[in-house]
C-alpha positions in Angstrom: 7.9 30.8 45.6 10.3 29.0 43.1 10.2 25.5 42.9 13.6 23.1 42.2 12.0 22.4 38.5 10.4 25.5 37.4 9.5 23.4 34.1 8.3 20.5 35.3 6.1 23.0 38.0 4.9 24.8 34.5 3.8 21.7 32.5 1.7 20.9 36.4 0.0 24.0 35.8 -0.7 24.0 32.1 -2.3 20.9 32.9 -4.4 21.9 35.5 -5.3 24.6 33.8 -6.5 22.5 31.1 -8.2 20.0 33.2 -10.5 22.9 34.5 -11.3 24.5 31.7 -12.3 21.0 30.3 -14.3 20.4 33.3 -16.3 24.3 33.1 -16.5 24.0 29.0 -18.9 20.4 29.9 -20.7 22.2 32.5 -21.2 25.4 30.1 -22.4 23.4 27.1 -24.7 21.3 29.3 -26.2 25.0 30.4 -26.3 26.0 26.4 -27.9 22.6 25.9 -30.2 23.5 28.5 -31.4 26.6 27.2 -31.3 25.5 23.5 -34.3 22.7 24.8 -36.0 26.1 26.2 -35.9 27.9 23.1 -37.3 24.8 21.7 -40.0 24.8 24.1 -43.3 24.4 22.4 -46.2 26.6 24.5 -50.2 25.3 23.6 -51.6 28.0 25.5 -51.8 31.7 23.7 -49.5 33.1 26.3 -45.4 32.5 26.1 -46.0 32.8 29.9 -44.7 29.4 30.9 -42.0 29.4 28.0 -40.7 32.7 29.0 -39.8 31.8 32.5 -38.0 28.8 32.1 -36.3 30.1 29.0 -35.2 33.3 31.9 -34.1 30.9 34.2 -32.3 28.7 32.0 -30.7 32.2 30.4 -29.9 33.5 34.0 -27.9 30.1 34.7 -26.2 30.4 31.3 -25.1 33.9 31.5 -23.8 33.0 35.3 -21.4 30.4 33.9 -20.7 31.8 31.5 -18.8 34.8 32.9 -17.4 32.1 35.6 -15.8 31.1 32.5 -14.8 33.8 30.9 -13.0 35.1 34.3 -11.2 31.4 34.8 -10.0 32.3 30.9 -8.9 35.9 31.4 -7.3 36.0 35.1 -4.4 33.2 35.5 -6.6 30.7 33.4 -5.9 29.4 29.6 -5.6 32.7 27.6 -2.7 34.1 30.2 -1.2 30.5 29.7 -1.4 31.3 25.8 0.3 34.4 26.0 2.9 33.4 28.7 4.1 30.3 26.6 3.9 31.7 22.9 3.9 35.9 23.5 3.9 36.0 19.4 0.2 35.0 19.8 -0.9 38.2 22.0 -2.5 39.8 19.1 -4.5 36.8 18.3 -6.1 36.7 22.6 -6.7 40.5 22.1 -8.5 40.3 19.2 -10.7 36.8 20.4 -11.4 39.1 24.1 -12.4 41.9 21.7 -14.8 39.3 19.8 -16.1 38.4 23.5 -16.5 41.2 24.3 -18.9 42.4 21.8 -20.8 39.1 22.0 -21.3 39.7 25.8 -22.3 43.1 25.3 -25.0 41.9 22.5 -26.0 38.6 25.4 -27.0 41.4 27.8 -28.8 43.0 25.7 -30.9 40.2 24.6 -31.4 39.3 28.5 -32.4 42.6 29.0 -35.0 42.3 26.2 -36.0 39.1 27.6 -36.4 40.1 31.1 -38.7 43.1 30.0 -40.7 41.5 27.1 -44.3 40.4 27.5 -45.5 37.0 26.9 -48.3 38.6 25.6 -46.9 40.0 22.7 -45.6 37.2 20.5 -43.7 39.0 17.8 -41.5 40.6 20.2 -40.9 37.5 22.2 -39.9 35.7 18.8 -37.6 38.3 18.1 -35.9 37.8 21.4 -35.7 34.3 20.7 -34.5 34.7 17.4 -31.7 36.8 18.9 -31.3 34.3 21.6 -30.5 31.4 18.7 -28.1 34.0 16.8 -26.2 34.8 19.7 -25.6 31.3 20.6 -24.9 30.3 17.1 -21.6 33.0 17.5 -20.6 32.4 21.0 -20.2 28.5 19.6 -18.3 29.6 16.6 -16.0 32.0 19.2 -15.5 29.1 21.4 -13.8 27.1 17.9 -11.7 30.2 17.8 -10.4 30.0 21.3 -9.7 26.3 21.2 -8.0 26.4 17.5 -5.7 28.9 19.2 -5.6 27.3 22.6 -4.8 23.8 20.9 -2.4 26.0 18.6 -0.6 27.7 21.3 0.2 24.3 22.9 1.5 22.8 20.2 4.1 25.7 19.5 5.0 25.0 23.4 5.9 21.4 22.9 7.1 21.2 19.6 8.5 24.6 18.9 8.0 27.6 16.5 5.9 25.9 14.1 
């Protein structure tokens, strides 16, 4: 369906757009903040027993908004708006869904460990936690890259080339 003003319908959009991912990036970092107080989770008895299940459950609720986010991004969201407005910057999505990518594949692999490690063996479950810390530490730097070029990509749409 065209509208009369296909730009002003645009700039609507964009907006929207924005407004949602604004809205899902608050609830996401109040899930990371979440499982960051998990990780941080102090345990008295010799057992990561306790520990380990709320840091599972708090992982579980991260991961699930976190691919909500990631599909809001990748199918109509923000990154199709990036490309769309400023097709020069392609190369630049690609390579940050690439990056994503990768750090999703290594996030499953850390839930896996933490679904399967005992609270019994406390090495291992450091090491998990460890891994848990890491991966967070990157998936917060990614998320700088994606606004830079989100931010970027806007302004080259409202005050041209540069």
């Amino acid at each position: 369906m065209q509208h009369p003003d296909q730009t002003e319908y645009d700039a609507a959009e964009a907006q929207e757009i924005a407004r949602q991912a604004e809205v899902e990036l608050a609830i996401l970092l109040g899930i990371e903040q979440s499982l960051r107080t998990a990780l941080q989770l102090t345990t008295w008895d010799r057992a990561n027993s306790r520990k380990l299940s709320t840091l599972r459950f708090a992982a579980r609720s991260f991961e699930r908004h976190l691919t909500r986010t990631r599909v809001l991004a990748d199918h109509g969201g923000y990154m199709h708006s990036i490309t769309d407005a400023n097709p020069h910057l392609a190369s630049n999505v690609r390579a940050l869904r690439d990056v994503r990518r990768k750090l999703q594949a290594n996030f499953e692999r850390i839930i896996l460990r933490l679904e399967y490690v005992s609270p019994d063996d406390a090495a291992a479950f450091g090491e998990v936690c460890a891994e848990l810390e890491c991966y967070l530490k990157q998936l917060r730097t990614h998320g700088e890259k994606e606004r830079e070029l989100l931010q970027h990509s806007f302004i080259q749409e409202e005050g041209g080339s540069g």
